[in-house]
C-alpha positions in Angstrom: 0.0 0.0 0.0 3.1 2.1 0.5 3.7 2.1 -3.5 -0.1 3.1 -3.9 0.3 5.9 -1.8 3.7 7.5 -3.2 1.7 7.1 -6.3 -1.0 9.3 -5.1 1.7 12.0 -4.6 3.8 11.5 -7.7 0.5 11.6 -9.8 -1.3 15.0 -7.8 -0.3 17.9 -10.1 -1.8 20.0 -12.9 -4.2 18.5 -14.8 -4.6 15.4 -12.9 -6.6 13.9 -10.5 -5.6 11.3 -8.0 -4.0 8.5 -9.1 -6.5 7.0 -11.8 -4.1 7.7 -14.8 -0.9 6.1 -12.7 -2.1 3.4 -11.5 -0.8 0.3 -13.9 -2.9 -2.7 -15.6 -1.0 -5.2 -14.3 -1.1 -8.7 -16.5 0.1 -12.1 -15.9 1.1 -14.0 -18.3 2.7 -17.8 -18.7 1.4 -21.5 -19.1 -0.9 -23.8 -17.1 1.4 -24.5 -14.1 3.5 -21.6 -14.2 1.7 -19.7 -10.5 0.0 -17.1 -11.8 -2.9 -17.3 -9.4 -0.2 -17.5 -6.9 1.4 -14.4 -7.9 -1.4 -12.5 -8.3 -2.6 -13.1 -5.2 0.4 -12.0 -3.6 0.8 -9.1 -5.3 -2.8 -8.3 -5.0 -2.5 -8.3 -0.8 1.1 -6.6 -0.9 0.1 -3.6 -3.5 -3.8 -3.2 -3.1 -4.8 -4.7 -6.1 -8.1 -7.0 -7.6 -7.5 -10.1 -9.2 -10.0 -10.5 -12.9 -9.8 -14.0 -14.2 -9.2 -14.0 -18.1 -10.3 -17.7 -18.3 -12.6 -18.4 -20.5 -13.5 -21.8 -18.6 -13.5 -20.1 -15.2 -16.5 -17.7 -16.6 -18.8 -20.8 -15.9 -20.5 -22.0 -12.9 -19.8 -25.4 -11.5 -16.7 -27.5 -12.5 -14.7 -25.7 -10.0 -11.8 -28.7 -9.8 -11.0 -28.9 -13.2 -11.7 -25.7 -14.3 -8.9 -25.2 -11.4 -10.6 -22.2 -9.9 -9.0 -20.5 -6.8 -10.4 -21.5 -3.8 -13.5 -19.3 -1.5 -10.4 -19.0 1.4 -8.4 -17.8 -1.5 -11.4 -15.6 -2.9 -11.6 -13.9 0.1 -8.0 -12.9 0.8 -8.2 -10.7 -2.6 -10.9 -9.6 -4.4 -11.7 -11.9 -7.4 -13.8 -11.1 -10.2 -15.3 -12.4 -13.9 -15.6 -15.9 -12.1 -18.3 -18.5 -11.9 -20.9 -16.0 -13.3 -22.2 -17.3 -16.7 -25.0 -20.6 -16.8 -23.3 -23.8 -17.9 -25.5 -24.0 -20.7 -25.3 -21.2 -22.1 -22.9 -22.0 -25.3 -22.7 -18.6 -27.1 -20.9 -16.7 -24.5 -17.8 -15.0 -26.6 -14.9 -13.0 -25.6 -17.2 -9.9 -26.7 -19.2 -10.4 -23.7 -16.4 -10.8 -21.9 -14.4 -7.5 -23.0 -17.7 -5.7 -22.5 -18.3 -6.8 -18.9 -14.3 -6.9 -17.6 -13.5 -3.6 -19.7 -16.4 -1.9 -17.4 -15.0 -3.3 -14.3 -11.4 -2.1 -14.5 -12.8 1.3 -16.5 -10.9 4.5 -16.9 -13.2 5.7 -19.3 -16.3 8.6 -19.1 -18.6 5.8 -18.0 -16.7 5.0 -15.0 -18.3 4.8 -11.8 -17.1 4.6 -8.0 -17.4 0.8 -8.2 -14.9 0.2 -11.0 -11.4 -0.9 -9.9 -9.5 1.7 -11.0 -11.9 4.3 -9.5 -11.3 2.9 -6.4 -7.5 3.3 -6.3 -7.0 -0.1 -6.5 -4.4 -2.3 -9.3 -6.6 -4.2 -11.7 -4.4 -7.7 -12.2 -5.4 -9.4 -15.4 -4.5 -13.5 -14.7 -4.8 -15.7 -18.1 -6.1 -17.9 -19.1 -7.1 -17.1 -22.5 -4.5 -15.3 -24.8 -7.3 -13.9 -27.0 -9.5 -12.8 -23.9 -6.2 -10.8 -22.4 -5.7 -9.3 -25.9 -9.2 -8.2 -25.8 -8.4 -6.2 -22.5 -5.0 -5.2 -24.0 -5.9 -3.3 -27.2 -8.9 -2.8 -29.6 -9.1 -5.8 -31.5 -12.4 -7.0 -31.7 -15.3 -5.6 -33.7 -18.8 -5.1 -31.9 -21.3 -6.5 -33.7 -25.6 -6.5 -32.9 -25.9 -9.5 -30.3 -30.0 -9.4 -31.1 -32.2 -8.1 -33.3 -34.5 -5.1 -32.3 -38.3 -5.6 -32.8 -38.1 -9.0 -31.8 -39.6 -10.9 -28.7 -36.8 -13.2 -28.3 -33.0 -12.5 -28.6 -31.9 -14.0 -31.7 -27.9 -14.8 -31.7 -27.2 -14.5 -35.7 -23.7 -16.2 -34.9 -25.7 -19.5 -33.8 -28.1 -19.2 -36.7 -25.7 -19.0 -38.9 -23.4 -22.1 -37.4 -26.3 -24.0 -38.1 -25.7 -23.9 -41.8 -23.7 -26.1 -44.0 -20.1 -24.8 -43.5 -18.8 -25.2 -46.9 -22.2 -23.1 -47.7 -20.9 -20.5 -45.4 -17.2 -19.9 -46.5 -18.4 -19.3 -49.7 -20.8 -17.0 -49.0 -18.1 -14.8 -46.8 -15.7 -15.5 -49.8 -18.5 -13.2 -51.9 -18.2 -10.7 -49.0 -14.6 -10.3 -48.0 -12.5 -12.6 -49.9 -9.8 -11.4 -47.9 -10.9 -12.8 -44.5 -12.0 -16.0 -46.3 -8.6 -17.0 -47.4 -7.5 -16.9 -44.1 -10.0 -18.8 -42.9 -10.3 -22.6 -44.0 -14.0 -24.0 -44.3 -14.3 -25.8 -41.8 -13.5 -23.5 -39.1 -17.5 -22.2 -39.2 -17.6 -20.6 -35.6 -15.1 -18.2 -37.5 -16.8 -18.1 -40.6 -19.7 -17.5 -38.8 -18.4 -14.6 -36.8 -17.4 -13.0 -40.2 -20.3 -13.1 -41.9 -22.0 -12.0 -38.5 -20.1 -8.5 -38.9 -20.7 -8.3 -42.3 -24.4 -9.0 -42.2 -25.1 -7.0 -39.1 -23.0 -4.1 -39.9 -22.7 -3.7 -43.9 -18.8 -3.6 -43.3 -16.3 -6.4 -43.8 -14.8 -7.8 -41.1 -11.2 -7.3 -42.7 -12.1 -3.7 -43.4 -12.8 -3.6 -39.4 -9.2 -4.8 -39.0 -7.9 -2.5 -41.0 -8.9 0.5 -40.0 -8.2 -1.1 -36.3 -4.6 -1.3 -37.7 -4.6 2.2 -39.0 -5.5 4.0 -35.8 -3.2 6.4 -34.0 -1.2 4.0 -32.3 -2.4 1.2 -34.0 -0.3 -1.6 -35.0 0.4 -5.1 -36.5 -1.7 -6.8 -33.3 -4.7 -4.5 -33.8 -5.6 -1.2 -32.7 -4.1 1.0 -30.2 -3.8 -0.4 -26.8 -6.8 0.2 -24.2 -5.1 1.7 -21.1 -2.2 3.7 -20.8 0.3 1.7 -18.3 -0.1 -1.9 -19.1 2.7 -3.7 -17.2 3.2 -7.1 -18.5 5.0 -10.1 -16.5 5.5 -13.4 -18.5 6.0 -16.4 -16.1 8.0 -19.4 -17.3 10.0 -22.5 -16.4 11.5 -25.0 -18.1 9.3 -27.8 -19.6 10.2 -30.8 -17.6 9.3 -29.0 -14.7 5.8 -28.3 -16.2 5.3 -31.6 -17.4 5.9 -33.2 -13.6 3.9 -30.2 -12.2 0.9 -30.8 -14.6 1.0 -34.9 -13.7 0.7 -33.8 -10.1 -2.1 -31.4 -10.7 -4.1 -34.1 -12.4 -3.1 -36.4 -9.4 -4.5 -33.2 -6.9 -7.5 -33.1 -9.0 -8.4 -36.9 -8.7 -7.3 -36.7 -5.0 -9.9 -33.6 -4.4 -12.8 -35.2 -6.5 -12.2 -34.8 -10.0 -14.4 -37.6 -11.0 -17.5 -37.1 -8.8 -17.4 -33.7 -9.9 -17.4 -34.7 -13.4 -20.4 -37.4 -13.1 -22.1 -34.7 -11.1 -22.0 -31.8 -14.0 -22.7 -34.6 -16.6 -25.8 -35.5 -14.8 -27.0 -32.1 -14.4 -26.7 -30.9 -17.1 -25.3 -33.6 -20.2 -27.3 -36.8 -20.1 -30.3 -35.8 -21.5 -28.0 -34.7 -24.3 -25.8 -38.0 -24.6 -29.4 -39.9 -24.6 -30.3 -37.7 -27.4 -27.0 -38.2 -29.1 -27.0 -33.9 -29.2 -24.4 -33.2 -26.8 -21.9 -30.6 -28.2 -18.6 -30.1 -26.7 -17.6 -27.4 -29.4 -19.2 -24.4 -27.4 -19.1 -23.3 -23.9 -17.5 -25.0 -20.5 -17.7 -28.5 -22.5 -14.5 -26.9 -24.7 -12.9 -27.1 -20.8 -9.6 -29.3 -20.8 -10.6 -32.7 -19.7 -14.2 -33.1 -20.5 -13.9 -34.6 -23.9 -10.8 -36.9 -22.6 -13.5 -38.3 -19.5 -16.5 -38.4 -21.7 -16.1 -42.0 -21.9 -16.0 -42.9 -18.6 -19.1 -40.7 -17.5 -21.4 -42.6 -19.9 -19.8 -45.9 -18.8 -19.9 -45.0 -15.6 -16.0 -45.8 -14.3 -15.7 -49.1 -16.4 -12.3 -47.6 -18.5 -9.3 -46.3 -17.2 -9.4 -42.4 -17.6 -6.4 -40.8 -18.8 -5.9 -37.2 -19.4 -3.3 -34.5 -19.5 -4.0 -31.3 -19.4 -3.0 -29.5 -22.7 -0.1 -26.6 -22.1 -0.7 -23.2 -23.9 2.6 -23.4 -25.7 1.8 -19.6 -26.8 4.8 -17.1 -25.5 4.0 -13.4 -25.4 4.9 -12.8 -29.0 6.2 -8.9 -30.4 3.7 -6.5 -28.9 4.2 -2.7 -28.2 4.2 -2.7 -24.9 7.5 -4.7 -22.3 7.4 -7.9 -21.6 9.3 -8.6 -18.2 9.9 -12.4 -17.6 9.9 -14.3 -14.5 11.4 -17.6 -14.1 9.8 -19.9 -12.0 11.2 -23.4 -12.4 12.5 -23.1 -9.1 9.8 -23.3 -6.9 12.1 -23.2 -3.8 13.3 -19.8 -4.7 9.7 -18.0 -5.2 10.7 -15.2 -2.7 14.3 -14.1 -4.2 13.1 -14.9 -8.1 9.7 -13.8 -8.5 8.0 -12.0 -6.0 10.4 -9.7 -5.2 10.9 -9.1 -8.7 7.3 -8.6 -9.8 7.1 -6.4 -6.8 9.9 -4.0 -7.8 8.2 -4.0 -11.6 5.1 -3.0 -10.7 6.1 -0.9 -7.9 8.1 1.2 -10.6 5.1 1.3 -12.9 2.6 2.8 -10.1 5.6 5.4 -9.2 5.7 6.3 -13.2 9.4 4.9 -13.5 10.9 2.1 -15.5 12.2 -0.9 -14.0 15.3 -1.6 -14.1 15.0 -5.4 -15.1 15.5 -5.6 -18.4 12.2 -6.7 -20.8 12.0 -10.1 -22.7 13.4 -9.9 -26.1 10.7 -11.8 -28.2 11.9 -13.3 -30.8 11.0 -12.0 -34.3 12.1 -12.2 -38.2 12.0 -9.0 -39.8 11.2 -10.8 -43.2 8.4 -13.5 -41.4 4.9 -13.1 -42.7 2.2 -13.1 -39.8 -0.2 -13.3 -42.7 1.1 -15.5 -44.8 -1.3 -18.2 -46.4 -0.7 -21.8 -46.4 -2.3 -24.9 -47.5 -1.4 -28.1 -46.0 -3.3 -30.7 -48.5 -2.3 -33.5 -46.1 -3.9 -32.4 -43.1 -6.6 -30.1 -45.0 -5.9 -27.0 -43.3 -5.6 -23.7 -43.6 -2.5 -22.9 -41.8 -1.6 -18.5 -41.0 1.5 -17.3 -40.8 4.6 -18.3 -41.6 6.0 -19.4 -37.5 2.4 -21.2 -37.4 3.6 -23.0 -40.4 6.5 -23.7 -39.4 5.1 -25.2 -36.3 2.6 -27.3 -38.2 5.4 -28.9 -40.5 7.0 -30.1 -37.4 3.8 -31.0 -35.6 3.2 -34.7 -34.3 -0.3 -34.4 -36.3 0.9 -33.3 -39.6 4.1 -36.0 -39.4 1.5 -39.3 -38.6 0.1 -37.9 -41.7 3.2 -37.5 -43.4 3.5 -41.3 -42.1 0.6 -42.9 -43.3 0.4 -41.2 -46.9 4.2 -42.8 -47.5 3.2 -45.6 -46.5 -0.2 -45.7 -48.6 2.0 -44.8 -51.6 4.6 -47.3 -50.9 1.6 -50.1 -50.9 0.4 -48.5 -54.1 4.2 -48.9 -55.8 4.3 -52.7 -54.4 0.6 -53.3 -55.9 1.1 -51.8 -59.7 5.1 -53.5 -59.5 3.6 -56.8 -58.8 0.6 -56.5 -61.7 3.1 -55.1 -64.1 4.9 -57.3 -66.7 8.2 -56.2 -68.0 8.6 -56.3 -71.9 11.2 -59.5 -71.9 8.4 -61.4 -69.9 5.6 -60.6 -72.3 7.6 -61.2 -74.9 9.1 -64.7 -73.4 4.9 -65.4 -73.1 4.4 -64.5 -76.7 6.9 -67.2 -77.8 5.7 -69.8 -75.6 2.4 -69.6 -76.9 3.7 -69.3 -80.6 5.2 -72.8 -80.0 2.6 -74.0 -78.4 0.5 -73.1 -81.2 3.1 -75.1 -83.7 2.9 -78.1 -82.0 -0.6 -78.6 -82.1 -0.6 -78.0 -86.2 2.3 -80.5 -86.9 0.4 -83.1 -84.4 -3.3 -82.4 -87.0 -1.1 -82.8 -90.1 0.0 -85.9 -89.1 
């Protein structure tokens, strides 16, 4: 609280009012196992700050163990928000609804009321989660299109309508309306298709257009428009990936211990076996996209009979070129927390609440000036549509695409053997031709006789 007050004084002056412009949004970054929750609930206590899940799982009620939600004890230590607040079934929550809501809560803008955080001196601490819902809170990116129609009784989503359609149907249709965003997207992607046409439909513009005059905004750039609030102080937690792998074996083993399964049969009861009975369950939308549904689906309508197994999938995405620092933490180490990432996250955002820059150095992110973020590639073998060129780089050397790789060798080295051993060389036919020629003599001298 000491850092929140000097910034209070640094920030009083001429043209300025409290500390509402100082005050940093702080965001955590780093993959499933790194102790971001930790870390932001430390630094939340320490500097006076309020912790806003950017999980996109966490938004839902229920599934609380494998959603890995912070605990109420934990809850009530900092201020949490954007958690457990959105029905189960409701499967066309986006990351629009979510910008809307959190972008209200932290506000610095004229809606702003006592109750948002920043109003009430306190640090707004982003945790992800979701890279695209962070970005959403990071810069203007997204395009708002009508979520209903007016004159209607009944809210209509025109997203869901439209994802009902044939998706080969769709991309052809968006490829009439904005070619450009269509050969980026492949066809069966619908939800994105979807979205596209959505903003093309409801708003007469093109969605790339949107993007494009995004890009061209005063301080605009190659991520999207210009970035949403003025001191955005970004820490990137990592570790090395052994040390993720054992931590995220022993989280699944903490799960299991704490009630993983019942908790699964529970929710499945609820609110999924009148949809498995129906053969109409969809785990495409909402909190059935959650890591570890899909992988226990068998066992819930078998009842325990199989052996689960599950690992939870790592968000391999780093914090790629962005405008504003990236300062990275280490945290392999989980014995030196104190020395090698508290304190250090501490003196970062301290620096950034008392308007001066840190003296740990920023991540340098990696980054070809000749690489093509847009490029367009078409991998025949695993029919998609693959963006960029780092994501296609990725792909070529991705377990998926090389089983592929695999199995259409060795489909064309079975073809080769099959077509070799029908095949008759030219000195065979013509060793045949002479047999039968002979053949043919013999009977004439044997009727002349």
């Amino acid at each position: 609280m000491a850092a929140v007050a000097a910034a209070r004084a640094v920030s009083a002056g001429p043209g300025l009012r409290g500390l509402k412009r100082t005050l940093p949004l702080v965001v955590i970054l780093g993959a499933t196992g790194t102790g971001k929750s930790t870390l932001a609930l430390q630094l939340g206590q320490r500097l006076g700050g309020e912790i806003v899940s950017a999980d996109s799982m966490q938004v839902y009620e229920g599934l609380d163990i494998i959603t890995n939600k912070v605990s109420a004890q934990e809850q009530r230590m900092c201020q949490h928000h954007m958690i457990s607040f959105v029905d189960p079934l409701v499967t066309n929550y986006t990351v629009v609804d979510f910008r809307n809501k959190a972008t209200a809560l932290i506000s610095l803008g004229k809606t702003a009321t006592r109750l948002d955080i920043f109003a009430r001196d306190k640090i707004p601490i982003v945790v992800g989660g979701t890279n695209y819902y962070i970005e959403s809170l990071l810069w203007k990116v997204l395009v708002n299109a009508k979520p209903w129609e007016m004159g209607t009784e009944k809210v209509i989503d025109q997203k869901v309508e439209l994802e009902k359609e044939d998706g080969h149907a769709l991309h052809k249709r968006l490829s009439q309306v904005d070619p450009e965003m269509a050969a980026k997207l492949h066809p069966h992607d619908k939800r994105k298709v979807a979205r596209s046409l959505q903003v093309f439909e409801e708003t007469g513009i093109s969605h790339s257009e949107f993007l494009h005059r995004q890009h061209a905004e005063e301080g605009g750039g190659p991520l999207g428009g210009p970035l949403k609030f003025p001191n955005p102080c970004i820490l990137w937690l990592h570790a090395e990936q052994t040390v993720l792998d054992e931590r995220l074996d022993k989280r699944v083993d903490n799960m299991l211990a704490a009630g993983l399964l019942d908790e699964l049969r529970g929710f499945h009861k609820r609110y999924n076996e009148k949809k498995v009975v129906e053969n109409s369950q969809d785990y495409q939308h909402g909190i059935f996209q959650s890591i570890g549904f899909k992988e226990f689906h068998e066992y819930l309508i078998t009842e325990g009979k199989c052996t689960p197994e599950t690992r939870n999938q790592l968000l391999k995405k780093g914090p790629g070129p962005s405008v504003p620092p990236v300062y990275g933490l280490e945290v392999s180490d989980v014995s030196k927390w104190e020395e090698s990432v508290l304190e250090p996250a501490l003196e970062i955002v301290r620096s950034f609440i008392q308007g001066h820059k840190p003296a740990a150095t920023p991540v340098k992110m990696p980054s070809s000036e000749t690489e093509n973020k847009r490029s367009y590639h078409m991998c025949d073998l695993c029919d998609r549509i693959i963006i960029g060129d780092r994501e296609w780089a990725a792909h070529m050397k991705s377990k998926s695409h090389l089983h592929q790789l695999k199995k259409r060798r060795r489909l064309d080295s079975d073809a080769i053997t099959t077509i070799e051993s029908q095949s008759i060389s030219p000195d065979h036919d013509k060793e045949l031709k002479e047999k039968e020629s002979l053949g043919q003599n013999d009977e004439e001298l044997k009727s002349s006789v």
